[in-house]
C-alpha positions as CSV (number, residue, x, y, z in Angstrom):
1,X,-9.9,30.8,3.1
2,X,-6.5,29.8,4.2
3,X,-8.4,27.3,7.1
4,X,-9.8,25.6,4.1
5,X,-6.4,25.3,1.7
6,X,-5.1,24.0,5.1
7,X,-8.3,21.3,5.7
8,X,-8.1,20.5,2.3
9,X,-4.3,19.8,2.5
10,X,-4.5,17.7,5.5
11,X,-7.2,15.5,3.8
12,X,-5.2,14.8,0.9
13,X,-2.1,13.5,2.6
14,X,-4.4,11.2,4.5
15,X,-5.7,9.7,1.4
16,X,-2.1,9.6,-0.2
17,X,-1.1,8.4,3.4
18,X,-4.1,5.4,3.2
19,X,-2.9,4.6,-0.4
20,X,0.6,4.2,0.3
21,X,-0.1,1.6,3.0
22,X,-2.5,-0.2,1.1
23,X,-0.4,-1.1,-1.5
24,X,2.6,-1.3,0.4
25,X,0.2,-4.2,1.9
26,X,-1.2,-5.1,-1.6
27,X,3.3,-5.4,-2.0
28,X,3.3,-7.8,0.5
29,X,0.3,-10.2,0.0
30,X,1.7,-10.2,-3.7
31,X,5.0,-10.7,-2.7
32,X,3.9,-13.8,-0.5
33,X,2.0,-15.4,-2.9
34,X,4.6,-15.3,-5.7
35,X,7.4,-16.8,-3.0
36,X,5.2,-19.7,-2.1
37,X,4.4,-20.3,-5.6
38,X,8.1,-20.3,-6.5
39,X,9.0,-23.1,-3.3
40,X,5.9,-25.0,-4.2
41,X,7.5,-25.7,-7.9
42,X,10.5,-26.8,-5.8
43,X,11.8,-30.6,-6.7
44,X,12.7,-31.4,-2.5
C-alpha cells in the first residue's frame, strides 16, 4: 500500500512538474509577443 501512495506521489509531481514548465514557456511566448507588439507601435 505504501509503494502505491509513493507511485502515486511521484506521478503527480511530474504532472505539476510538466505544468509548471509549460506555462512558464506559455510566460515566455506571451511575454514575447506583447514586447514586439509594444516596439512595433514605436514612432522610430
Amino acid at each position: 500500500m505504501f509503494g502505491l501512495i509513493l507511485e502515486w506521489e511521484e506521478l503527480m509531481n511530474y504532472w505539476a512538474t510538466t505544468e509548471r514548465e509549460w506555462l512558464y514557456y506559455a510566460g515566455i511566448k506571451d511575454g514575447l509577443s506583447i514586447w514586439k507588439h509594444l516596439l512595433s507601435d514605436v514612432p522610430g
